[in-house]
C-alpha positions in Angstrom: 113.5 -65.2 63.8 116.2 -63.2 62.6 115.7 -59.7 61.2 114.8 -60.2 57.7 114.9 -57.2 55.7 114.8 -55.1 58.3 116.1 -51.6 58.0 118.8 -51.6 60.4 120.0 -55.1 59.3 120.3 -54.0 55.8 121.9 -51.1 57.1 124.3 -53.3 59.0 125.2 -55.1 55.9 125.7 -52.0 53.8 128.2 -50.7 56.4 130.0 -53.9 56.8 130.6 -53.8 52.8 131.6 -50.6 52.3 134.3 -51.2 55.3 135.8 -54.6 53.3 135.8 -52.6 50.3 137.9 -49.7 52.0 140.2 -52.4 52.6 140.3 -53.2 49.5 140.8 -49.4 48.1 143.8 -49.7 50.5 145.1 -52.8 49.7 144.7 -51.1 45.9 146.7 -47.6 46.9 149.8 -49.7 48.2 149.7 -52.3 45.5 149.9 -48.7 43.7 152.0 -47.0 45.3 154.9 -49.7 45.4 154.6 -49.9 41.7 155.8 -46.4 41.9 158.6 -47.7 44.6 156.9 -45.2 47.1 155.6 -47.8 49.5 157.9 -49.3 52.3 155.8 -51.4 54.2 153.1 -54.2 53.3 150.8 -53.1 56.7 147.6 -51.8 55.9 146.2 -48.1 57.4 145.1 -49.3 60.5 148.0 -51.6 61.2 146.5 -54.8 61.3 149.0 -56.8 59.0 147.0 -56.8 56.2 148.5 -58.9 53.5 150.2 -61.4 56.4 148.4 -65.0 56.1 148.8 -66.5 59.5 149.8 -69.7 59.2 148.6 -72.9 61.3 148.8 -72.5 64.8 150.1 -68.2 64.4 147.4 -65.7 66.0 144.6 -65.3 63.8 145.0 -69.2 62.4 142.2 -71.0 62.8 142.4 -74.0 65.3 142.3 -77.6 63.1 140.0 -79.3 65.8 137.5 -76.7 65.0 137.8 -77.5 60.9 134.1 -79.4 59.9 132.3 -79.2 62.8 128.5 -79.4 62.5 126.7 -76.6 63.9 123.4 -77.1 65.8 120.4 -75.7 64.8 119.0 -75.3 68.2 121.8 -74.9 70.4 123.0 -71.9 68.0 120.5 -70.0 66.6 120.3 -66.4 67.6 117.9 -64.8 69.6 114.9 -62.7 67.8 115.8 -59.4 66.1 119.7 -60.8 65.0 120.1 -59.0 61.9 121.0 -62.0 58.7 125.2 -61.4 59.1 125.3 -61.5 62.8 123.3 -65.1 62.5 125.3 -66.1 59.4 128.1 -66.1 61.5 126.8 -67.1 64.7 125.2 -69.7 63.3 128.8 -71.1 61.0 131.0 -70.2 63.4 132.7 -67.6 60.9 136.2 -66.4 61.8 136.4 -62.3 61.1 138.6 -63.2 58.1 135.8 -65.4 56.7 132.9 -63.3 57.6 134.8 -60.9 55.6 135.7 -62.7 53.1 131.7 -63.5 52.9 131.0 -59.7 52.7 133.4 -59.5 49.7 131.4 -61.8 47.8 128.2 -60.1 48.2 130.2 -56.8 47.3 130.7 -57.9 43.9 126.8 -58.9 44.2 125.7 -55.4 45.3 128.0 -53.2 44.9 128.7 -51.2 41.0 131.7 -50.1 41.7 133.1 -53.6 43.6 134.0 -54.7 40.3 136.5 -52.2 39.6 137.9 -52.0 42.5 139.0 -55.6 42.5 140.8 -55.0 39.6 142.3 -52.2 40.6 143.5 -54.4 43.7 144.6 -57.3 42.1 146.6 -54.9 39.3 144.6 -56.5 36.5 141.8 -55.8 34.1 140.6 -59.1 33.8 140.2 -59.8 37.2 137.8 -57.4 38.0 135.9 -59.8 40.3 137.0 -61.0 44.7 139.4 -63.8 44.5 141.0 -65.8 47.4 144.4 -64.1 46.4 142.9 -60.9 46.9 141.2 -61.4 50.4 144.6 -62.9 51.4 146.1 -59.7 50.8 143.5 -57.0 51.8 141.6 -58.3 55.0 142.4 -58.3 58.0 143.3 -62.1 60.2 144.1 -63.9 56.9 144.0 -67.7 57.4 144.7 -70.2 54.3 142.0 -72.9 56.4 139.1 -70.5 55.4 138.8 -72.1 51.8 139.5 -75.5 53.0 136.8 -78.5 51.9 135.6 -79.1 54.9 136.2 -75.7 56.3 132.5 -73.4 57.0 132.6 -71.4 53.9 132.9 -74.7 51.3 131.5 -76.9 53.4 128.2 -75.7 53.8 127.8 -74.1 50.0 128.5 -70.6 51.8 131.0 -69.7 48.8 132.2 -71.5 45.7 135.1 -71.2 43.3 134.4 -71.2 39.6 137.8 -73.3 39.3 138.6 -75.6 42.0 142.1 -76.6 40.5 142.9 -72.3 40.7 142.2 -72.1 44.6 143.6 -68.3 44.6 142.4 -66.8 41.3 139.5 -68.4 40.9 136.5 -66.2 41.2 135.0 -66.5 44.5 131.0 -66.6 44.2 128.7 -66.2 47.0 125.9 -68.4 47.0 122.7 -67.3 45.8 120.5 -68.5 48.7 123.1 -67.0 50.7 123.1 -63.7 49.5 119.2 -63.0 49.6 119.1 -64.6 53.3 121.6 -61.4 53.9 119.7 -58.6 52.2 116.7 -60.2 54.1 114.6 -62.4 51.4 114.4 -65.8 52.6 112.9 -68.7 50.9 113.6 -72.7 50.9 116.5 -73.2 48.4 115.0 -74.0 44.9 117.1 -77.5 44.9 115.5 -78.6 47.2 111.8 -77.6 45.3 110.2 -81.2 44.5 112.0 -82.8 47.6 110.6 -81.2 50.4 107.2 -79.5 51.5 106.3 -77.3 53.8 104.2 -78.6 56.8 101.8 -76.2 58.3 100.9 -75.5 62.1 97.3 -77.3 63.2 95.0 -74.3 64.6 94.4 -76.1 67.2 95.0 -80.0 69.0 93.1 -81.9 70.7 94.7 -82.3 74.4 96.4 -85.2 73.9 97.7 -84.6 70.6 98.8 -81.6 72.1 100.6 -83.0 75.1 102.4 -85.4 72.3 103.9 -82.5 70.8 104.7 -80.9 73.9 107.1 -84.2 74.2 108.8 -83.8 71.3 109.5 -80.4 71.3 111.1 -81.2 74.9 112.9 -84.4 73.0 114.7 -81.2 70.9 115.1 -78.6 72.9 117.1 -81.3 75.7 119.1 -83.5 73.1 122.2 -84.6 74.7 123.1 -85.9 71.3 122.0 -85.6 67.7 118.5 -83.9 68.3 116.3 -86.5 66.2 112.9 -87.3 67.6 110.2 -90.2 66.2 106.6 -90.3 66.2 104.6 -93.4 65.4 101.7 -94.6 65.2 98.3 -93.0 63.7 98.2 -92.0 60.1 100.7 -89.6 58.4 98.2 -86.5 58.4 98.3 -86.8 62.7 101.4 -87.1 62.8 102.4 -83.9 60.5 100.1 -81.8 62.8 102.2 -83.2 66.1 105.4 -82.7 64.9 104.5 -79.2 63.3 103.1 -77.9 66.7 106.1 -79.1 68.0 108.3 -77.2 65.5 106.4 -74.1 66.3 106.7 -74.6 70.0 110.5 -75.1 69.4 110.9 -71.8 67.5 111.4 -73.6 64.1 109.2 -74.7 60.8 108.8 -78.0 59.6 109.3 -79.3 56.1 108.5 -82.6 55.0 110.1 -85.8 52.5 109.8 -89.0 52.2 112.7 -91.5 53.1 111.7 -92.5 49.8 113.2 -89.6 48.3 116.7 -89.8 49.9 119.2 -90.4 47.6 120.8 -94.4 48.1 124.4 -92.8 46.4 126.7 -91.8 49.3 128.3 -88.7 47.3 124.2 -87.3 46.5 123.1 -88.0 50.0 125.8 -86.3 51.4 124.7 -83.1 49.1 121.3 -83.2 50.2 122.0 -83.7 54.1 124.5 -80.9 53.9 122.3 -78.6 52.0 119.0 -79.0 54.4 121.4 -78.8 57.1 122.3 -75.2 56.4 118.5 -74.4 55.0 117.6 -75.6 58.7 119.7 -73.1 60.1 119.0 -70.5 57.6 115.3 -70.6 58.0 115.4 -71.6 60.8 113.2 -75.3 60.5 113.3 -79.0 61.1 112.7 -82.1 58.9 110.1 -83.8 58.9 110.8 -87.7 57.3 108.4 -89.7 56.1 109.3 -93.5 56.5 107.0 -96.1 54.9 107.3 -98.9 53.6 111.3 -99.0 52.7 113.2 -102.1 50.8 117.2 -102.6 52.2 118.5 -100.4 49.9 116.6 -97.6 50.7 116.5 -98.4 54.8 120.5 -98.5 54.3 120.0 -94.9 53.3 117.3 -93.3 55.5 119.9 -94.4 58.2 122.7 -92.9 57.1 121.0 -89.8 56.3 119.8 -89.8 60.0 122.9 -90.5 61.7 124.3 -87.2 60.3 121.7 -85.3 61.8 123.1 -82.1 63.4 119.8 -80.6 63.2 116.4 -81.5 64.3 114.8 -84.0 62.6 111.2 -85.8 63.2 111.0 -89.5 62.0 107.2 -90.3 61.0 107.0 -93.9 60.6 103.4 -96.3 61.4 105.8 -98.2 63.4 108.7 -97.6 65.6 112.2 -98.1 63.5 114.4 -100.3 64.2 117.6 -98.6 65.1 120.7 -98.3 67.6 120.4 -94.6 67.2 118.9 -92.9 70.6 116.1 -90.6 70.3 115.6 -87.8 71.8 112.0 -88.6 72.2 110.1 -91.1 70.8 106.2 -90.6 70.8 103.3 -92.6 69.8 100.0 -90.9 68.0 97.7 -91.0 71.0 94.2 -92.4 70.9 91.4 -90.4 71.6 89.2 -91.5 74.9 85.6 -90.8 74.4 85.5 -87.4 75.8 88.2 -85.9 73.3 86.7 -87.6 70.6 83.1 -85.8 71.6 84.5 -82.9 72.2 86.0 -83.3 68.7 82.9 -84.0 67.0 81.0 -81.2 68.5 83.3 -78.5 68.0 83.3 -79.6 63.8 79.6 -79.6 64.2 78.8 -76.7 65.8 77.5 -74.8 63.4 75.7 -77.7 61.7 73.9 -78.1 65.4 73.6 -81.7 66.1 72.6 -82.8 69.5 74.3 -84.5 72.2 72.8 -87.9 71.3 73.6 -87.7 67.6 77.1 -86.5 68.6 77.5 -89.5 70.6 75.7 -92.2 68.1 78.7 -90.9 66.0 81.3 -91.1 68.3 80.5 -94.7 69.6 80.6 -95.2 65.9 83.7 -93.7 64.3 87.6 -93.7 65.5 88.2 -90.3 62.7 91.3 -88.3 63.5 90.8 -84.8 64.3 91.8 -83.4 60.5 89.6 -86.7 59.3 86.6 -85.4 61.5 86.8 -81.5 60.7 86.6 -82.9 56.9 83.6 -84.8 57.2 81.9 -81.3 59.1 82.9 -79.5 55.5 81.3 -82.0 53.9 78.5 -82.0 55.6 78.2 -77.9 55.7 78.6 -78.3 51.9 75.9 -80.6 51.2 73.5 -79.5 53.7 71.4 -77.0 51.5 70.9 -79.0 48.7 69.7 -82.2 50.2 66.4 -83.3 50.4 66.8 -87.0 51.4 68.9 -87.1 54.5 68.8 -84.8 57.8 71.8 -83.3 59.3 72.7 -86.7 61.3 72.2 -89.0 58.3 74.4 -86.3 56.2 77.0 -86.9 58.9 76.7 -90.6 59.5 77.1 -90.8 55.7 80.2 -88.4 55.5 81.8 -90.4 58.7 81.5 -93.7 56.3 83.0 -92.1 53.5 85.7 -90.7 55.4 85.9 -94.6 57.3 86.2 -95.9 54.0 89.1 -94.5 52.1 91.9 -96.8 53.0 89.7 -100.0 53.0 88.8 -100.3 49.4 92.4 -101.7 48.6 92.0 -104.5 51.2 88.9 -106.0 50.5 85.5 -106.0 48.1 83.0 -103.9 49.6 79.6 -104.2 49.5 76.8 -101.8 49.8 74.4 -103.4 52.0 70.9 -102.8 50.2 69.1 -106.6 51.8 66.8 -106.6 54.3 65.7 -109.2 57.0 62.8 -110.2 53.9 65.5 -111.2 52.1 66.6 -114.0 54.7 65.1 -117.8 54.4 66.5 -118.6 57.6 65.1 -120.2 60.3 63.8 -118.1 63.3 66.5 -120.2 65.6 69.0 -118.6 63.3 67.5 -115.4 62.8 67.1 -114.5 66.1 70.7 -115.3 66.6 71.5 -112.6 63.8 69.1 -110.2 65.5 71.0 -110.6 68.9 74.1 -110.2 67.1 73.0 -106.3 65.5 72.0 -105.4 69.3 74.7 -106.2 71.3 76.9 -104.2 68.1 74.3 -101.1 68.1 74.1 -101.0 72.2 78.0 -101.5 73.2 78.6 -97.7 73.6 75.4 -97.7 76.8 76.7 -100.6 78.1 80.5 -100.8 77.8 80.5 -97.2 78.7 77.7 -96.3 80.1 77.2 -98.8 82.5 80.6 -99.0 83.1 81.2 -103.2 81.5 84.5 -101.8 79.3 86.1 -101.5 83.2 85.2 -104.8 84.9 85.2 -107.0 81.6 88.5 -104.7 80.3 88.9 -107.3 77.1 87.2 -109.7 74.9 84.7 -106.6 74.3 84.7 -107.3 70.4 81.6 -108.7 68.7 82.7 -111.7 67.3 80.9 -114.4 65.1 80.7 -117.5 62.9 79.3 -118.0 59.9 79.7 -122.1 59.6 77.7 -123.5 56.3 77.8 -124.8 53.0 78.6 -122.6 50.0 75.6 -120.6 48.8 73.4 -121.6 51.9 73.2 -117.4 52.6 76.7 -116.5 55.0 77.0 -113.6 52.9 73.8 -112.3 52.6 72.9 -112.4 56.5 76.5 -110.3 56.9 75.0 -108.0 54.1 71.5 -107.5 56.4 73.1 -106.8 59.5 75.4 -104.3 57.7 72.0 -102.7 56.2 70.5 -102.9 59.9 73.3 -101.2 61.5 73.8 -98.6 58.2 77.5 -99.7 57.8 80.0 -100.7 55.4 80.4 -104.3 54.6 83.8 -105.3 53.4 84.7 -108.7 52.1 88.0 -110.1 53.2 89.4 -113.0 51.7 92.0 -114.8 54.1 92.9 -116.9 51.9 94.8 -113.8 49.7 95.8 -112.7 53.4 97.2 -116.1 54.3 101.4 -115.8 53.0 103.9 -118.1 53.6 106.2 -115.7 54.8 106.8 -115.6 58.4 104.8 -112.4 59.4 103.4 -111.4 56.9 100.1 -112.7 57.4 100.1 -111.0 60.5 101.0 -107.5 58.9 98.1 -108.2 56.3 95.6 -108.6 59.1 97.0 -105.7 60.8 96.4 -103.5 58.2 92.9 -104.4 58.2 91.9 -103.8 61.5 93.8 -100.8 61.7 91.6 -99.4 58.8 88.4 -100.9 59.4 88.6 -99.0 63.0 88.0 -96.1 61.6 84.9 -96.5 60.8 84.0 -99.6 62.5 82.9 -102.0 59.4 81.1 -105.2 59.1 84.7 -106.9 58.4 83.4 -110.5 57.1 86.8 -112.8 56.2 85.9 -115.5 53.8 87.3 -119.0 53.5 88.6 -119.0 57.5 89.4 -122.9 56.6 92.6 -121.4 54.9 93.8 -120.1 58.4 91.9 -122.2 60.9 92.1 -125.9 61.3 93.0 -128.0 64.0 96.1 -126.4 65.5 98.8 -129.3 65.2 101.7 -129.9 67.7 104.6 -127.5 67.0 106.8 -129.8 64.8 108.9 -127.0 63.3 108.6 -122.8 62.9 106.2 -122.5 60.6 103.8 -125.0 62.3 104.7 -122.6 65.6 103.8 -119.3 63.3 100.5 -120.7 61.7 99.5 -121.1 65.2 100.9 -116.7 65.8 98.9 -116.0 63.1 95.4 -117.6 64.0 96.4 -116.0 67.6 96.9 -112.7 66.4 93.5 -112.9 64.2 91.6 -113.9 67.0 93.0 -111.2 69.6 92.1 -108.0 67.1 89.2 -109.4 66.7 88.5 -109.5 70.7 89.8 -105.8 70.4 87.9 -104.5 67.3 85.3 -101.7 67.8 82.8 -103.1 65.0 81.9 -106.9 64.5 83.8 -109.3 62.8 82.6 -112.1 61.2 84.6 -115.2 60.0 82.8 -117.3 57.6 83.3 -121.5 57.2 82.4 -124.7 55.3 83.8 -127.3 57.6 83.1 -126.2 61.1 84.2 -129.8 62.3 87.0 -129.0 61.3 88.0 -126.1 63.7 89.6 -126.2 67.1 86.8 -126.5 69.5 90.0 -123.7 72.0 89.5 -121.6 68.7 85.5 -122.0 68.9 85.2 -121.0 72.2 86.9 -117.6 71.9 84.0 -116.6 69.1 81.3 -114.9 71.1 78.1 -116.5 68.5 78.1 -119.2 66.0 75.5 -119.3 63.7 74.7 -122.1 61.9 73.2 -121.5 57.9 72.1 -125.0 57.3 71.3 -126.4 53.6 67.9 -125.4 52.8 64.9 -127.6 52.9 62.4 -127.9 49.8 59.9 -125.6 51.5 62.5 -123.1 52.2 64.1 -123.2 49.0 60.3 -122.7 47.4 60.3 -119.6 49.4 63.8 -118.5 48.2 62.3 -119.1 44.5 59.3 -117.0 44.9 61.8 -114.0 46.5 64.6 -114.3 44.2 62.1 -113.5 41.0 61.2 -109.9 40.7 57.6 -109.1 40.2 57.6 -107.3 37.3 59.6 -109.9 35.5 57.3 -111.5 32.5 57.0 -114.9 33.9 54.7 -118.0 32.6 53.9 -121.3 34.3 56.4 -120.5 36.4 56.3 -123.1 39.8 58.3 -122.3 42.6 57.4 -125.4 43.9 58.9 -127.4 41.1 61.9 -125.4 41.0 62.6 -126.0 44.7 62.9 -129.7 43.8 66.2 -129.1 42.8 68.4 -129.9 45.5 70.6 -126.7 45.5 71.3 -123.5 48.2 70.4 -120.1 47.8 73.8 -118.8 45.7 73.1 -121.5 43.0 69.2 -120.9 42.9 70.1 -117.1 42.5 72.3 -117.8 39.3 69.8 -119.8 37.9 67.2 -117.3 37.9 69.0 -114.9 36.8 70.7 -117.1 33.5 67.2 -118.4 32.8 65.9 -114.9 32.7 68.8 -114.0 30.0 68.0 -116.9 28.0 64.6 -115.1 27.8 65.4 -112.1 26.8 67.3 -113.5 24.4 64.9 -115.5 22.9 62.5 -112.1 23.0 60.1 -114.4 25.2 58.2 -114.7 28.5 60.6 -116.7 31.2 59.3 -120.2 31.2 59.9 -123.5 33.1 62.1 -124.3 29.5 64.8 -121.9 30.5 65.4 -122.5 33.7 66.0 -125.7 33.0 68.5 -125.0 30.6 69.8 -122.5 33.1 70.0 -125.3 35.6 71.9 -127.5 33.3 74.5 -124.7 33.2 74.8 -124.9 37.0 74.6 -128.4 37.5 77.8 -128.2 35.1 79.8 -125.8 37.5 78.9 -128.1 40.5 80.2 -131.3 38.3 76.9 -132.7 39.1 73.8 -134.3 36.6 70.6 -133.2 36.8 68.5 -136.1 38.4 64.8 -136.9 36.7 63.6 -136.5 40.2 64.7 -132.7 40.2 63.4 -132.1 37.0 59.7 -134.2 37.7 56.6 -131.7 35.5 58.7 -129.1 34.4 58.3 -129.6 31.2 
């Protein structure tokens, strides 16, 4: 860092000053004393030609190849203890003329008497204030290129006139930022306030995560070329900590935007990228930029801003960018093995003081990032003393769900599994299938790992079902039992919303859904799979070639997914027996018979409801699943209530009539036989 405020650096400057302003005295004294026709020569006390502007290509001119070039933030910066001017010039490649030219500025800034000096320089009361005229005439190695556009001082917003269209007595201001970096009080530039944030350093990373940012502080420090770097992959919090280590390890800050926020007009873009470009150097820090989701417009700009790059710059983006521009590095959010992740966890719970097995139970369970896990541990350290219900485990368990969770809720209806294996009317066939299921979800940690299967098997390690059966016959509800069972989430997806007709996007839908539900390994159960999966046709054109990518790419991350997936169906007959084979269980919900549907009657009516010659046994005559016997209850009990009476055969049969409407179906006299 340079040496901010430091004694001797403000010494430095103070010194430097006083030394332009001499000049200036002297400059004044001739300008004086050949008013009085007693001055014979124009050179200055010490001899230097002061008053001479060089012109192109004279000694002291500044070379025109060297007009606009971008300095490096890296490659230039001074070491540690460079007092603010040295690294002001150092770092803008200041000619002596323009580093005194810069000191004149701050004179006027600093300086009580600097005013009157000028105007005793320049002959004239009203221009008590450093001109370009002036410095012309009174510095030493004059050069008309200083004040150029594209020359260092204008350029990068070192100076600026108050009139453009009076280049020589204009008033020459120094920049604000400017002048506080050189009396030592630095701070991000307040236009750029609301644009960009600052990033802070992780306390610590996990080994891999550190190892990341090890690469891309290497993909800065060895730039060949513009020193941009990319890391991918993960979620944006991860990849802040990664690039900020890396920062820190490169001897730089890191401030973040989103691509979002870059300006699509060339002239504003160009501000902003010239503006950050000197903070980076000022500071000194890199940029941190945040790329999302991003329509043409907006792409069009992030890429222009990025091919300007002269300093470093970290692109954070869920997936690589597509670009011809080379990277220094480009690095992918790494996933944590078992070990790291158990390590993780016990190091957020260590004062909380779970054992090994509950640590592990959590980690076989939950993919968290490090930042992700170390909130869960607060939350847990929080609630700890005032619960009564749930032990340390369950309070973690529950704060790894919540934490799973966030993220999912936009993707799909969750349910919170309160149903029990009571609940069920299935047969035992099927229910021992459902049981089977829960174990091999609940034991795939001691024997993928453990016993060493993940290694020899290596894929198809996802637990993978289907739900084939008609509507109401009780898909949903077994799905909401083994979500109970296994004390997970249980999120609803409905493929036929995921389903679009444009190319790839189905497959970005889907992606988005495993990639979230890994988290916290969820009960993902996708509804109406009939809208994806049917009898894969020949390949007549692209999209019949793309319906068959999409019902690949399902069925691989669902191979891959840590949790169990279940895909639900009405016309099983109707799927691809290749498809079939790749589902590990298929489970069967067949419509109910009367004696089972008796029994759902008897479950579905609580027992303190106020009931009279009420007959399961007549009701199950009615030849309808579990959804529709569950809405009939429940309207027949309304109808009750309504009627501020006890629930009677009468209103379920109205309530049935209601049903048998939504079904386009008449009730039949058989159904109906003693009710009333």
């Amino acid at each position: 860092m340079y040496e901010q405020g430091a004694p001797a650096g403000r010494t430095t400057l103070t010194a430097e000053i006083r030394r332009v302003l001499a000049r200036v005295d002297a400059h004044a004294a001739r300008a004086t004393a050949r008013a009085r026709g007693a001055a014979g020569t124009s050179a200055g006390p010490d001899g230097s030609g002061a008053g001479v502007v060089a012109a192109p290509g004279e000694a002291g001119a500044v070379p025109g190849e060297s007009v606009g070039e971008e300095p490096s933030a890296l490659a230039s910066l001074p070491g540690p203890g460079t007092a603010p001017l040295d690294a002001l010039t150092a770092c803008f490649s200041f000619t002596s003329f323009e580093r005194d030219l810069v000191l004149l500025a701050a004179a006027h800034e600093v300086e009580p008497t600097a005013a009157a000096r000028c105007a005793a320089a320049c002959g004239d009361p009203e221009r008590a204030y450093p001109t370009f005229s002036l410095a012309l005439a009174a510095l030493a190695e004059p050069h008309w290129s200083a004040l150029t556009p594209v020359a260092p001082l204008r350029r990068w917003r070192i100076v600026e006139l108050d009139d453009e269209s009076r280049l020589t007595t204009s008033r020459l201001r120094l920049d604000e930022r400017i002048l506080h970096f050189l009396l030592g009080s630095p701070y991000l530039d307040a236009r750029l306030h609301g644009q960009l944030r600052r990033t802070p350093v992780p306390k610590a990373l996990t080994p891999s995560y550190d190892l990341a940012a090890t690469r891309l502080a290497e993909g800065w420090t060895n730039a060949t070329e513009a020193p941009l770097v990319e890391v991918t992959g993960g979620d944006l919090r991860s990849r802040a900590d990664i690039a900020a280590a890396a920062a820190a390890r490169a001897g730089l800050g890191l401030y973040s935007m989103s691509a979002e926020d870059i300006p699509s007009d060339p002239a504003e873009r160009d501000r902003l990228a010239r503006l950050w470009q000197r903070e980076a150097i000022l500071l000194p820090a890199a940029l941190l930029v945040e790329a999302g989701e991003l329509d043409r417009d907006q792409r069009a700009a992030t890429d222009s801003f990025l091919a300007g790059a002269a300093v470093p710059v970290v692109v954070s983006s869920e997936d690589p960018l597509r670009s011809e521009r080379s990277y220094g590095a480009r690095v992918t959010v790494p996933r944590l093995d078992d070990d790291e992740q158990l390590g993780l966890w016990a190091g957020a719970f260590e004062e909380i003081g779970l054992d090994e097995g509950e640590l592990r139970s959590l980690v076989a369970q939950f993919q968290l990032p490090p930042h992700v896990v170390r909130s869960a541990a607060a939350a847990v350290h929080r609630r700890l003393p005032h619960e009564d219900e749930l032990d340390a485990a369950g309070l973690a368990w529950r704060a790894g769900l919540d934490e799973a969770r966030i993220g999912m809720d936009e993707l799909g209806r969750r349910i919170a599994p309160q149903a029990g294996w009571d609940d069920l009317v299935l047969h035992e066939r099927q229910t021992s299938v459902l049981r089977e299921i829960v174990a091999h979800v609940r034991q795939r940690a001691t024997v993928h790992q453990e016993w060493g299967f993940a290694a020899t098997l290596r894929r198809g390690l996802g637990v993978t079902a289907m739900f084939a059966g008609g509507s109401g016959t009780g898909k949903t509800l077994a799905a909401e039992v083994m979500a109970n069972e296994l004390g997970l989430d249980l999120f609803v997806i409905d493929l036929s919303q995921v389903v679009s007709k444009y190319i790839g996007e189905t497959e970005k839908n889907l992606r988005r859904v495993f990639d979230a539900a890994e988290r916290g390994g969820a009960l993902l159960l996708f509804d109406e799979a009939d809208a994806l999966f049917g009898k894969r046709s020949e390949v007549k054109d692209s999209h019949d070639r793309y319906a068959n990518l999409e019902v690949s790419y399902l069925l691989m991350r669902m191979e891959a997914y840590r949790g169990l997936a279940v895909l639900t169906t009405n016309m099983k007959n109707a799927l691809d027996t290749a498809f079939l084979r790749r589902i590990r269980f298929v489970v069967d919900f067949p419509f109910p018979a009367e004696h089972e549907r008796a029994e759902i009657w008897r479950r579905v009516l609580p027992p303190q409801a106020p009931v009279k010659d009420i007959d399961p046994a007549l009701l199950a005559q009615l030849t309808v699943a579990g959804g529709s016997i569950r809405n009939i209850a429940l309207s027949g009990a309304f109808l009750a209530a309504e009627e501020g009476d006890r629930l009677q055969m009468r209103h379920m049969l109205a309530a049935a009539g209601t049903e048998y409407l939504k079904l386009e179906r008449s009730l039949t006299p058989t159904e109906v036989r003693g009710w009333v």
